[in-house]
N, CA, C and O atoms as a MOPAC input file, in Angstrom:
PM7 MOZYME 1SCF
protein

 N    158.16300 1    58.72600 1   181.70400 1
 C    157.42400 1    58.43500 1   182.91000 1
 C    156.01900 1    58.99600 1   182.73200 1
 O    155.72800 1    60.17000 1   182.50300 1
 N    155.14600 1    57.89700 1   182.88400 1
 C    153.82600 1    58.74700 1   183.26600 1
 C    152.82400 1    58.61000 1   184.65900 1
 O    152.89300 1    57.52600 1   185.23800 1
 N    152.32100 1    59.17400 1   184.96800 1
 C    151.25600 1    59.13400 1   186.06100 1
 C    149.91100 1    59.11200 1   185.64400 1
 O    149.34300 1    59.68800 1   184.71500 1
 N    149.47800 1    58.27200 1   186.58300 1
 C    148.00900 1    57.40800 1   185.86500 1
 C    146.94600 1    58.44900 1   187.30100 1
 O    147.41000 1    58.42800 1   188.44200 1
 N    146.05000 1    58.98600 1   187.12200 1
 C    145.26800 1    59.22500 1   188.56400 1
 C    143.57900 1    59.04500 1   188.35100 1
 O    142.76200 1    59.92500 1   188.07900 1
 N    143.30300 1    57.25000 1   188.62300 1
 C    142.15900 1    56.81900 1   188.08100 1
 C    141.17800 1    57.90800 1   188.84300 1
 O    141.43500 1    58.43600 1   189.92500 1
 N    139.55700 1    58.21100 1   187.74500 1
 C    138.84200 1    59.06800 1   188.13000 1
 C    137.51100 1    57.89200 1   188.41600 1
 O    136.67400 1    58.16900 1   189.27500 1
 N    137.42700 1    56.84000 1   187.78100 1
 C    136.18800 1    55.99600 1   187.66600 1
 C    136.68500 1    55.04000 1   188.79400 1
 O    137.84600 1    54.69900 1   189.01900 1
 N    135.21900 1    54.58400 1   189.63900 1
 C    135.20400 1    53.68200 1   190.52900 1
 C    134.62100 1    52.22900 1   190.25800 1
 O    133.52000 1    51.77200 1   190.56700 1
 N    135.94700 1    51.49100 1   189.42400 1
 C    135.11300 1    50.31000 1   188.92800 1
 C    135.81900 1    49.15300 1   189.45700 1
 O    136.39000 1    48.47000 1   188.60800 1
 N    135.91500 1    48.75000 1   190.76100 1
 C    136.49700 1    47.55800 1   191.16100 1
 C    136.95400 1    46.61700 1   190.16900 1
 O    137.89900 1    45.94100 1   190.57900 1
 N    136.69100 1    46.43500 1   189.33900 1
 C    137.10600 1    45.11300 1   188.51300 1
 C    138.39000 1    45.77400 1   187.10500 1
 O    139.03600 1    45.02900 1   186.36700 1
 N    138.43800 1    47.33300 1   187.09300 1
 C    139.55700 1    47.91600 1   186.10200 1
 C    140.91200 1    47.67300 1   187.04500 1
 O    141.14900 1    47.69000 1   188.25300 1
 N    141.74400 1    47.41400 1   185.70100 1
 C    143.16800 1    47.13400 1   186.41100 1
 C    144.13800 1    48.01800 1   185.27500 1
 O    143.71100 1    48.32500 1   184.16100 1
 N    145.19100 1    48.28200 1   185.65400 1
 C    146.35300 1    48.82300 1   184.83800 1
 C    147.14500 1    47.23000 1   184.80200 1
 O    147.57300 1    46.51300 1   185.70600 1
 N    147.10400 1    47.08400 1   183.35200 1
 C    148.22000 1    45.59900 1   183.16100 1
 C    149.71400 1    46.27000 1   182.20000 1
 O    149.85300 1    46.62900 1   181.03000 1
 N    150.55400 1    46.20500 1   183.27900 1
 C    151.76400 1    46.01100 1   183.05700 1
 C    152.47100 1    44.85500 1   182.45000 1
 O    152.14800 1    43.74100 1   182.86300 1
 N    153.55800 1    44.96300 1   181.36200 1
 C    154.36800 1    43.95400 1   180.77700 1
 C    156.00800 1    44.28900 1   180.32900 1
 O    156.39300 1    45.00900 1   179.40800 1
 N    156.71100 1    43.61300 1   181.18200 1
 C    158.17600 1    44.11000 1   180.34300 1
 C    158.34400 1    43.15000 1   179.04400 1
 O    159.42700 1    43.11600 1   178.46000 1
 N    157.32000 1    42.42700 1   178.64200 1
 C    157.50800 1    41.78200 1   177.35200 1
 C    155.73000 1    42.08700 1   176.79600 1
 O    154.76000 1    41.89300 1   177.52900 1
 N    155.69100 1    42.33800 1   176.08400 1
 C    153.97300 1    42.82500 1   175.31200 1
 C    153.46000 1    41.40500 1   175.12600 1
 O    152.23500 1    41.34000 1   175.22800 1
 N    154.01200 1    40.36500 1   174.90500 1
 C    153.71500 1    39.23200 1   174.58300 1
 C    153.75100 1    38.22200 1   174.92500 1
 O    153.41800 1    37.29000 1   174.19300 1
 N    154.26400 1    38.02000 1   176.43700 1
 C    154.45800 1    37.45200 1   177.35400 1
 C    153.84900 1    37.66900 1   178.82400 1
 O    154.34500 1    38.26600 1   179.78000 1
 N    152.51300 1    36.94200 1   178.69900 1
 C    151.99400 1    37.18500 1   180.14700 1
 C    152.68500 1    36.46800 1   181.29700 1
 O    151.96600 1    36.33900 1   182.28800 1
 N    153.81300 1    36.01400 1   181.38600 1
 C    154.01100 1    35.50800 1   182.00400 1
 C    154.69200 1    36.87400 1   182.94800 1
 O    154.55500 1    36.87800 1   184.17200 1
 N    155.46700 1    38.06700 1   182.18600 1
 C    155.74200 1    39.56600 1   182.70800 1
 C    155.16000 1    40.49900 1   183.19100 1
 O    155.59200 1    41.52300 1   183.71900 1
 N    153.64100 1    39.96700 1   182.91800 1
 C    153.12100 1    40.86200 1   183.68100 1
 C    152.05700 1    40.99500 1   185.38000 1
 O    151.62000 1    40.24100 1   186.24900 1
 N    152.07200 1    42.22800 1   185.09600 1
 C    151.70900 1    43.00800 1   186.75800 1
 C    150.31600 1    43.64100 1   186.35000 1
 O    150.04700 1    44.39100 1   185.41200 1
 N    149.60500 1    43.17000 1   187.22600 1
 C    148.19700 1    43.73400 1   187.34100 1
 C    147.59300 1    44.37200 1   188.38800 1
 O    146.81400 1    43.73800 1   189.10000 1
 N    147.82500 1    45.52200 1   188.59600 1
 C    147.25700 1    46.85600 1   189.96600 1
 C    146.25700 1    47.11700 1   189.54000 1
 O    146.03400 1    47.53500 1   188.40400 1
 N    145.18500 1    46.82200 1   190.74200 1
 C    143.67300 1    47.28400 1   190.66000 1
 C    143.44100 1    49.27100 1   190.23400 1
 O    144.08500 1    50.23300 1   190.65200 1
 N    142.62200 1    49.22600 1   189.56200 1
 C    142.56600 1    50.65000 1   189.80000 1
 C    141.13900 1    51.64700 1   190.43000 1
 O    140.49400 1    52.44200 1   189.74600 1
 N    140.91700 1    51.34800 1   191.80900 1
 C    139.55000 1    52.65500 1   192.12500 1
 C    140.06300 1    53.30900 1   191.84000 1
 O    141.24800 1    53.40300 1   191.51900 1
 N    138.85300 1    54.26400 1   191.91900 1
 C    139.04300 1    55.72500 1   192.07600 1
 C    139.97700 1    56.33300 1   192.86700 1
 O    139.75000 1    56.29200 1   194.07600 1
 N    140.57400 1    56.66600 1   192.64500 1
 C    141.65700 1    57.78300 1   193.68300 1
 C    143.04300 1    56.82600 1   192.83700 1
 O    143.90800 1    57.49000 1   192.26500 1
 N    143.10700 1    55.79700 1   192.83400 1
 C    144.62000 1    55.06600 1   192.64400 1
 C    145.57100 1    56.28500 1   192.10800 1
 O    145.04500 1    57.15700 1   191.41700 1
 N    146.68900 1    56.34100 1   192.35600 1
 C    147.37400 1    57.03600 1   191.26000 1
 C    148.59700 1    55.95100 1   191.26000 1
 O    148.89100 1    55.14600 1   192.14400 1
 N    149.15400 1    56.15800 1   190.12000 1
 C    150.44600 1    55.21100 1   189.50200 1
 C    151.38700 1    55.88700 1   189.03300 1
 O    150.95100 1    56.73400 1   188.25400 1
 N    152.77700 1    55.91500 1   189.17200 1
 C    153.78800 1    56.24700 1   188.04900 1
 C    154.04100 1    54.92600 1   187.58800 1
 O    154.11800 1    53.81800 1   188.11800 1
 N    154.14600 1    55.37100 1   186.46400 1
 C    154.89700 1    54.12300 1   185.84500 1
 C    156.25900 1    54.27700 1   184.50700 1
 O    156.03600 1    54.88500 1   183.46000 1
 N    157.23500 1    53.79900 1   184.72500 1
 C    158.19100 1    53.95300 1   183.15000 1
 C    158.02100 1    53.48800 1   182.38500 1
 O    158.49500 1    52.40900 1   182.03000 1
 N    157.04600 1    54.36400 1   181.70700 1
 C    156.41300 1    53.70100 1   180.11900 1
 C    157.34000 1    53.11500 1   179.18600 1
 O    157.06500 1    52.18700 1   178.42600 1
 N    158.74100 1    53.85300 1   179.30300 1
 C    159.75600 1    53.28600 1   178.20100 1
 C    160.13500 1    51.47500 1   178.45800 1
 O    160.40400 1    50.67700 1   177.56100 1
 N    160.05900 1    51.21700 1   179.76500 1
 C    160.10500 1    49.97200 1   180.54500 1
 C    159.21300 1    48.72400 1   180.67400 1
 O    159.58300 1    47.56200 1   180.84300 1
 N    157.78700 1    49.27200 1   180.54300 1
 C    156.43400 1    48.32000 1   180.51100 1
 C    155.90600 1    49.03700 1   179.36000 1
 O    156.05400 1    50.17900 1   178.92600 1
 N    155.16000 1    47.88200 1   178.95500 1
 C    153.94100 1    48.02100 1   177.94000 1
 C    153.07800 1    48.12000 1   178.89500 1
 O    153.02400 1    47.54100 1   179.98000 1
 N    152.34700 1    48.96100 1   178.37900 1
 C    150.46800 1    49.23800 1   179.64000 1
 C    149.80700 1    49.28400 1   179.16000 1
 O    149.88100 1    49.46200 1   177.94500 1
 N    148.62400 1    49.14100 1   179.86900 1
 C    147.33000 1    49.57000 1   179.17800 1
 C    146.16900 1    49.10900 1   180.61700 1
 O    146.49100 1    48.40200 1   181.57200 1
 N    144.68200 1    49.81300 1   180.36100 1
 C    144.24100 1    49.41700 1   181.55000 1
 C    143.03400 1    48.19900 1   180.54000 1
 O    142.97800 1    48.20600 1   179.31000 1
 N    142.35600 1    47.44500 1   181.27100 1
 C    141.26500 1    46.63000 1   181.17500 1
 C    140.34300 1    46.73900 1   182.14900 1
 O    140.33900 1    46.34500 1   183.31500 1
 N    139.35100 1    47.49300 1   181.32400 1
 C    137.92900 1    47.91700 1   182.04700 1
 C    137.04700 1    47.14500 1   181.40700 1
 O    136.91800 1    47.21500 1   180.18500 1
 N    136.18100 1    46.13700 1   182.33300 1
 C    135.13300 1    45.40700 1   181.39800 1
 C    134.08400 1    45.97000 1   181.54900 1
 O    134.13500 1    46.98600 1   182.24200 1
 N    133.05300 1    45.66100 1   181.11900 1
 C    131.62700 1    46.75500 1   180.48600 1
 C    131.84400 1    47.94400 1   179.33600 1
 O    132.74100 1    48.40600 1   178.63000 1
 N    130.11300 1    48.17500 1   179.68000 1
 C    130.64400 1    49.46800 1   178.65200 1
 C    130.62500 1    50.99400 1   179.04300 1
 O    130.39300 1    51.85600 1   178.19500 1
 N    130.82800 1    51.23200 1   180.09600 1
 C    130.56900 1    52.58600 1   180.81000 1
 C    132.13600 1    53.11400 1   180.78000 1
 O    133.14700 1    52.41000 1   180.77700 1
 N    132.03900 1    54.65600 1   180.75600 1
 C    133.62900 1    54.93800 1   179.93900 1
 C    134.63300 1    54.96500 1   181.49500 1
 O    134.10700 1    55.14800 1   182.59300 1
 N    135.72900 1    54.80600 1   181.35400 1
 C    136.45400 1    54.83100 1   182.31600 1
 C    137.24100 1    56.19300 1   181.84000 1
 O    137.37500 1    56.52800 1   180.66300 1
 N    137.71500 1    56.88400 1   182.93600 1
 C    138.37100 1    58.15600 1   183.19800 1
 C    139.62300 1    58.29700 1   183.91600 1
 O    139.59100 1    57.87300 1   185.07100 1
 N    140.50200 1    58.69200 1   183.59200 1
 C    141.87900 1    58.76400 1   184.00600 1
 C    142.68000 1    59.76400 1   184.01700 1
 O    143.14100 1    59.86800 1   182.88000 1
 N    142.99000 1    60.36000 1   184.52800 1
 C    144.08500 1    61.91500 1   184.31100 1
 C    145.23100 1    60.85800 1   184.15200 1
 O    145.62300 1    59.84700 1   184.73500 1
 N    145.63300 1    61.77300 1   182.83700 1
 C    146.79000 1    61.21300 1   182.75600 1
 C    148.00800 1    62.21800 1   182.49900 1
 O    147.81200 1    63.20600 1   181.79100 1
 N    149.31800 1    61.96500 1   183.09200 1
 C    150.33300 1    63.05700 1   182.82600 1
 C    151.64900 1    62.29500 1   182.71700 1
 O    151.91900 1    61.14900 1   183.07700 1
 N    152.67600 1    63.57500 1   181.90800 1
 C    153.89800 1    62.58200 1   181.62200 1
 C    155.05100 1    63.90700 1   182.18800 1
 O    155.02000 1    65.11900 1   182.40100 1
 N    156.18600 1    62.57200 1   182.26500 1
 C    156.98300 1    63.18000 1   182.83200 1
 C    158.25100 1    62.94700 1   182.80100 1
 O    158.48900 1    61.74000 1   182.78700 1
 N    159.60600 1    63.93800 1   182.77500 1
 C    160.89900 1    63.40100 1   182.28000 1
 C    160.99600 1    62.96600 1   183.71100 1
 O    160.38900 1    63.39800 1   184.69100 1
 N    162.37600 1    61.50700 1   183.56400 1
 C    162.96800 1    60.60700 1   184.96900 1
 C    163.87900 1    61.99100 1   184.89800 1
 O    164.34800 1    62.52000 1   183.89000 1
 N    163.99000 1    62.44200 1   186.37700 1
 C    164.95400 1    63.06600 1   186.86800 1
 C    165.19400 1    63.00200 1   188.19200 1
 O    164.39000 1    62.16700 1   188.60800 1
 N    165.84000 1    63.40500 1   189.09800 1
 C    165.77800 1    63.36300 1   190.71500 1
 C    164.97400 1    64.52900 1   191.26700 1
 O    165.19800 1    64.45200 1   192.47600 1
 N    164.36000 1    65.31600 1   191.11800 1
 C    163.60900 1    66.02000 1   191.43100 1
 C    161.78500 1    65.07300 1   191.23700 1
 O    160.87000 1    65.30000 1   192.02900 1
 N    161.69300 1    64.36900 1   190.39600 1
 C    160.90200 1    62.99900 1   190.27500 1
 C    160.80900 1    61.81500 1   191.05200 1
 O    159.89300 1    61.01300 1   191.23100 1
 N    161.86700 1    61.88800 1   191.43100 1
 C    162.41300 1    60.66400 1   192.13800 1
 C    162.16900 1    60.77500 1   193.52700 1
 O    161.87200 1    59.84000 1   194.27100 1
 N    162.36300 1    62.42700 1   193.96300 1
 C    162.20400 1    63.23800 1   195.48700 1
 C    160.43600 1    63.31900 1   195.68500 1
 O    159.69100 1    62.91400 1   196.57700 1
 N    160.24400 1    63.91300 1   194.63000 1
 C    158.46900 1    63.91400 1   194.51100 1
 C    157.61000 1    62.49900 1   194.92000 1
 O    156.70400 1    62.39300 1   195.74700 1
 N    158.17700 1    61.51500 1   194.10300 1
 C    157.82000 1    60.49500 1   194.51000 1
 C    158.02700 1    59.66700 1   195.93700 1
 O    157.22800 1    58.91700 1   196.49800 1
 N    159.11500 1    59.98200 1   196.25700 1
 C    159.62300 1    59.24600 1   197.33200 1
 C    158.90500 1    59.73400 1   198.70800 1
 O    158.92600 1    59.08600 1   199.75400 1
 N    158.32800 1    60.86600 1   198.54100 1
 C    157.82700 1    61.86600 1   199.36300 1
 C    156.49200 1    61.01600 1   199.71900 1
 O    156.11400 1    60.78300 1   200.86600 1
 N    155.89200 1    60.62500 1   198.61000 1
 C    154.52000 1    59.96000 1   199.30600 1
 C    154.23900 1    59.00500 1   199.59300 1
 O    153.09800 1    58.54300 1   199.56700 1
 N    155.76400 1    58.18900 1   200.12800 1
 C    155.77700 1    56.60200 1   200.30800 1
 C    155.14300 1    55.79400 1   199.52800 1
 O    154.14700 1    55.21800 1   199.96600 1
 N    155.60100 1    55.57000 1   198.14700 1
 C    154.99100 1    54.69700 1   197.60200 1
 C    155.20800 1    53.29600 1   197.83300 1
 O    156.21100 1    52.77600 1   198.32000 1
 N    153.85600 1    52.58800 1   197.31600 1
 C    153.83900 1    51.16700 1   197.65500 1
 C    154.77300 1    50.66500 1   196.23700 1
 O    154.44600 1    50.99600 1   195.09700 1
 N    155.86900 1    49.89200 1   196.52300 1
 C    156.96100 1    49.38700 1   195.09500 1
 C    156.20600 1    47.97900 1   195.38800 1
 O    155.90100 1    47.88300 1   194.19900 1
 N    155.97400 1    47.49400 1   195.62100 1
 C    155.33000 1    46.25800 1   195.24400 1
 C    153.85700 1    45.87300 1   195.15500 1
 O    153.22000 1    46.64200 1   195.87500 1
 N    153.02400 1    44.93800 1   194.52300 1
 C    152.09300 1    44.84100 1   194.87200 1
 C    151.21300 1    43.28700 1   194.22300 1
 O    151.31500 1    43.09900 1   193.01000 1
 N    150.31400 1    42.15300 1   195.13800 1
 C    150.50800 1    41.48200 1   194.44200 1
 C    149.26600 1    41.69300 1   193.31200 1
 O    148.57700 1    42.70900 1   193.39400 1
 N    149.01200 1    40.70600 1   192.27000 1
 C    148.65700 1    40.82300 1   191.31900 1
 C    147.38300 1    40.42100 1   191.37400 1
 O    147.07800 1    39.30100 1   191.78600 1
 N    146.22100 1    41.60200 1   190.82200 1
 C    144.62400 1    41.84200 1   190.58100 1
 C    144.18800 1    40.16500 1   190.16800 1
 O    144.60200 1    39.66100 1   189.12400 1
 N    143.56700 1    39.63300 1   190.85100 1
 C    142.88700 1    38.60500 1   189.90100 1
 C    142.34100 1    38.45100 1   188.50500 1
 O    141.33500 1    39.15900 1   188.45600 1
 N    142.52600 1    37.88700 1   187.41300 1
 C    141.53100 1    37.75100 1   186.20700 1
 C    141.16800 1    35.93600 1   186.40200 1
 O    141.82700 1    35.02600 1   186.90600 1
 N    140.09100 1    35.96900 1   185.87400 1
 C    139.60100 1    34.59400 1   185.62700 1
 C    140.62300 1    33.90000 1   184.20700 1
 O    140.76000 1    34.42500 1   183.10200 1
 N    141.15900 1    32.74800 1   184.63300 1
 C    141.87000 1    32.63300 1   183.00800 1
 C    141.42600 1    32.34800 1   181.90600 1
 O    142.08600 1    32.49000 1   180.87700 1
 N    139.88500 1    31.76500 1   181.94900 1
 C    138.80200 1    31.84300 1   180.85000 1
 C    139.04700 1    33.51400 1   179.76200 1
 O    139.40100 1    33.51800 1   178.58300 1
 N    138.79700 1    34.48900 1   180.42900 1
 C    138.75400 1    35.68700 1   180.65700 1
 C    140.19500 1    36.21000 1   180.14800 1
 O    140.04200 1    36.89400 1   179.13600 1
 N    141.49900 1    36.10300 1   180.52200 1
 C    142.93500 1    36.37700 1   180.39100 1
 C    142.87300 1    35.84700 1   178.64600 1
 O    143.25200 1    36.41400 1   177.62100 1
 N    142.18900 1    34.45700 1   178.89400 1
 C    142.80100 1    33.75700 1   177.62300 1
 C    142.25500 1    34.49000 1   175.85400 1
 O    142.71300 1    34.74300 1   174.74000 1
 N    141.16500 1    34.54200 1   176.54500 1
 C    140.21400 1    35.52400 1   175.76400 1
 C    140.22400 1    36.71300 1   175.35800 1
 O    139.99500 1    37.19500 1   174.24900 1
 N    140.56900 1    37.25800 1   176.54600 1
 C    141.60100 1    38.66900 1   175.91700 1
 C    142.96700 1    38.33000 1   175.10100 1
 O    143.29200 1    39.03900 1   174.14800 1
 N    143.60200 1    37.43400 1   175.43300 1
 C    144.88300 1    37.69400 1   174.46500 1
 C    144.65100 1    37.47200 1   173.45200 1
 O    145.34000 1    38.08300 1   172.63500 1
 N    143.27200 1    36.21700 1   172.71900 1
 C    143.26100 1    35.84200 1   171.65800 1
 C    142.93400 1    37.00000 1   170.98700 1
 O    143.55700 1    37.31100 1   169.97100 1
 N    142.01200 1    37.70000 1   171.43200 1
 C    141.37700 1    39.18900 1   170.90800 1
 C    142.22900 1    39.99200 1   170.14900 1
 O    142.02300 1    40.50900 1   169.05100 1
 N    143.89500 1    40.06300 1   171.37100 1
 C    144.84300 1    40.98000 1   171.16500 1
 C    145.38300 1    40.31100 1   170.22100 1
 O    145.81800 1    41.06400 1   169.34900 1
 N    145.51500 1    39.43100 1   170.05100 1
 C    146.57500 1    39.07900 1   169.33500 1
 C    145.85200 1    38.71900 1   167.79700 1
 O    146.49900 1    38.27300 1   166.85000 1
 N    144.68000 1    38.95100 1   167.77100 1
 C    143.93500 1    39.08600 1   166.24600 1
 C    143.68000 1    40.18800 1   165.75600 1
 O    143.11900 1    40.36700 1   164.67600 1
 N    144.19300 1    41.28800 1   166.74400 1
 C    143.63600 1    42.99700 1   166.33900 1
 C    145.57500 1    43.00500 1   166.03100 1
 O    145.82300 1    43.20900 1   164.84300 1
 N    146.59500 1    42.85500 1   166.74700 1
 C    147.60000 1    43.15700 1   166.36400 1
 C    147.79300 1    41.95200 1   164.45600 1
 O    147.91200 1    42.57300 1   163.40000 1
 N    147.78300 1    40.90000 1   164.45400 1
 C    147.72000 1    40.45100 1   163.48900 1
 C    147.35600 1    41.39000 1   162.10100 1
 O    148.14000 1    41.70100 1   161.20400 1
 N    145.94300 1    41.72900 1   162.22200 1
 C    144.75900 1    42.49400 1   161.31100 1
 C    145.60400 1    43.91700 1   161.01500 1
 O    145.65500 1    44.37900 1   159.87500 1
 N    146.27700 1    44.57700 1   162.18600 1
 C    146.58600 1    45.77200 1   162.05600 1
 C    147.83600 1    45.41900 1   161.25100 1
 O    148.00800 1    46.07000 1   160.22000 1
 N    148.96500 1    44.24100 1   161.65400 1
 C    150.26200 1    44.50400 1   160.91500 1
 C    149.80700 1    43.52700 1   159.23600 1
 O    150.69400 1    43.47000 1   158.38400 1
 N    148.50600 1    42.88600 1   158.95800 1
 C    148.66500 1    42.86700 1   157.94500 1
 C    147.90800 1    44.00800 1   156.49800 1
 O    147.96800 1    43.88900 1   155.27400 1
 N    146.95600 1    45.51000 1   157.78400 1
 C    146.51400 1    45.89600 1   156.75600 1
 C    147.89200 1    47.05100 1   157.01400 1
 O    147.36500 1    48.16200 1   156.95800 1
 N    149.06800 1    47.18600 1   157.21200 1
 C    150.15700 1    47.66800 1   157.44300 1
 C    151.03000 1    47.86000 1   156.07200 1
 O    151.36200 1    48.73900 1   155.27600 1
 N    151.23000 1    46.04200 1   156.39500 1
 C    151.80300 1    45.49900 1   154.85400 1
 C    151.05900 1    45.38000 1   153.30200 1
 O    151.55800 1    45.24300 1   152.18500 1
 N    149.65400 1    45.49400 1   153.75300 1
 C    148.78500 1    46.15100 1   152.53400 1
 C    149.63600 1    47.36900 1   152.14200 1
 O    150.54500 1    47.28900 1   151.31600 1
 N    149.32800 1    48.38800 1   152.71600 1
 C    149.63000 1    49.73200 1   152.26000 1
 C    151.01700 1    50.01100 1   152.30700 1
 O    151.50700 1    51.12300 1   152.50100 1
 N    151.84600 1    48.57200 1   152.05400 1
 C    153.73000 1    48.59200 1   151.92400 1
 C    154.06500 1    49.29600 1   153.10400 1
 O    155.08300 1    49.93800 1   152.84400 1
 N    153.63500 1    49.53900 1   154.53000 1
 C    154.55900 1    50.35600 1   155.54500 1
 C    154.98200 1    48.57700 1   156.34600 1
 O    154.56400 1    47.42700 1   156.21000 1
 N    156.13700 1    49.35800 1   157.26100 1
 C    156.71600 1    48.58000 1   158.17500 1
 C    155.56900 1    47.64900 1   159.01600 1
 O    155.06100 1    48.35400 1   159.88800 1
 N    155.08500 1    46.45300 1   159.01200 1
 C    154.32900 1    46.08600 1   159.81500 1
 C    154.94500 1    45.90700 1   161.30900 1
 O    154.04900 1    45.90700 1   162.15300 1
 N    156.25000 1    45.75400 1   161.84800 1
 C    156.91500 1    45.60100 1   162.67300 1
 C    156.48300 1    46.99700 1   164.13300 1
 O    156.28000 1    46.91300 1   165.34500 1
 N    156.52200 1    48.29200 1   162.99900 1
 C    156.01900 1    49.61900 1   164.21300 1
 C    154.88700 1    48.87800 1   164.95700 1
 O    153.81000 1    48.34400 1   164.68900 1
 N    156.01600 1    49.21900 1   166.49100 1
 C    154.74500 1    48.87500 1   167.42900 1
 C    155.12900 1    47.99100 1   168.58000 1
 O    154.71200 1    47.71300 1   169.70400 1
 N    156.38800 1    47.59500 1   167.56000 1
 C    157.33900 1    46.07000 1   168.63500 1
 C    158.14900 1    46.24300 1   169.41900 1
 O    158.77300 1    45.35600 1   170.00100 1
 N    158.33800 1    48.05200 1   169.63900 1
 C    159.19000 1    48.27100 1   170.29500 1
 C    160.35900 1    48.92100 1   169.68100 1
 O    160.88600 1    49.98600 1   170.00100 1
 N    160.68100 1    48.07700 1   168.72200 1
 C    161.57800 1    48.53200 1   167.50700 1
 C    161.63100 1    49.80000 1   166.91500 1
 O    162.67600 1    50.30300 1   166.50200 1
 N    160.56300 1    50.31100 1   166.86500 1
 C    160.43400 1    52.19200 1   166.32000 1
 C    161.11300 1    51.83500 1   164.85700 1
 O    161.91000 1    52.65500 1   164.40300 1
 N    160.91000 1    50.99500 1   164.33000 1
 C    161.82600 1    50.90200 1   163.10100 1
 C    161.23000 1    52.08800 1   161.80300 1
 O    161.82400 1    52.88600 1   161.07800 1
 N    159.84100 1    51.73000 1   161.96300 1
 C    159.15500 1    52.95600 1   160.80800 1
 C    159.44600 1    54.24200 1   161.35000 1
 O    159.70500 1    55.04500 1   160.45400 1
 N    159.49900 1    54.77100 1   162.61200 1
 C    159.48900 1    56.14400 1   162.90000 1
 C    161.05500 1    56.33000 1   162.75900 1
 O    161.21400 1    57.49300 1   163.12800 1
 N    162.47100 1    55.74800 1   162.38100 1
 C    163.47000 1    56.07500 1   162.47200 1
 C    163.88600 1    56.27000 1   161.07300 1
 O    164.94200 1    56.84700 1   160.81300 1
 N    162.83200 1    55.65800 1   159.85100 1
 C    163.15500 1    56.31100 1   158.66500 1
 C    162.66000 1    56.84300 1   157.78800 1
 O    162.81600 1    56.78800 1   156.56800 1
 N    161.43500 1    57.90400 1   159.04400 1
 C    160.56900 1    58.44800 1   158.51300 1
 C    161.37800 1    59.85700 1   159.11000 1
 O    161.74100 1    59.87000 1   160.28600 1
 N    161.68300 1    61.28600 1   158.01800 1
 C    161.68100 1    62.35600 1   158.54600 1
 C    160.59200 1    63.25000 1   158.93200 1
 O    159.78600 1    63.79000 1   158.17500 1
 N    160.64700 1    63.31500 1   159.83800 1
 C    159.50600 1    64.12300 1   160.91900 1
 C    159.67400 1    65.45700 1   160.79100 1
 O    160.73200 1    66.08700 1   160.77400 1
 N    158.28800 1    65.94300 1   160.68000 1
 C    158.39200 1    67.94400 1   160.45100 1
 C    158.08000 1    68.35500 1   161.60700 1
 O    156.89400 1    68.06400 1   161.75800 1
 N    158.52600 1    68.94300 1   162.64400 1
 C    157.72300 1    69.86400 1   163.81800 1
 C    158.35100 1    71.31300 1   163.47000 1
 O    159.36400 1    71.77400 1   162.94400 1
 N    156.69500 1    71.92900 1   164.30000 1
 C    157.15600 1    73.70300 1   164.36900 1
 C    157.51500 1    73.83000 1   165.75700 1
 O    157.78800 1    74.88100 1   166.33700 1
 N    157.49000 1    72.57500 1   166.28000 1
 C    158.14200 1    73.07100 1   167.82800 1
 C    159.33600 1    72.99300 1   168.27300 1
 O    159.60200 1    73.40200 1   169.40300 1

């Protein structure tokens, strides 16, 4: 779980939600001013926000285990569970995906350059499950 608590006031930034990364047809688009805050189950949606221009956008961001003490926290500040969906121009939508979908391309083929899993990334975790990991924590 994480919590989003936008700091920049840019009418036109949105948090785009997807329960499929590759399928806009899944996703949810919440405006984000200033003040917005969001939980969201990252394990559940793909996210990311879309801020157009070039002025930096700012976000506190925090994470958090699902538990019922989460669930009480939340419930506490009446959240809005629905909401309908931010406008994009589809000129604009279409244009972004082509973008995305030439930076994911580029990335899984300089991937398979350097022989790793081009697949990390799909959800699959396939490279991080047969890679042994060192922590001191």
């Amino acid at each position: 779980m994480r919590a989003f608590f936008n700091l920049t006031d840019d009418a036109e930034s949105v948090m785009i939600l997807r329960s499929d990364k590759d399928d806009r047809t899944t996703e949810v688009r919440i405006p984000m001013p200033a003040g917005q805050q969001v939980v969201i189950d990252t394990q559940s949606f793909h996210h990311a926000v879309w801020h157009p221009g070039s002025e930096p956008r700012y976000c506190l961001i925090t994470s958090y285990e699902s538990s019922p003490e989460l669930d009480e926290w939340i419930a506490a500040r009446h959240p809005r569970t629905s909401i309908d969906n931010h406008p994009i121009d589809a000129d604009v939508a279409a244009e972004g995906e082509a973008l995305a979908e030439s930076k994911r391309q580029a990335r899984a083929a300089a991937l398979a350059a350097k022989g790793e899993d081009p697949r990390f990334g799909d959800g699959s975790m396939a490279v991080q499950e047969e890679k042994e990991v060192l922590s001191e924590a």
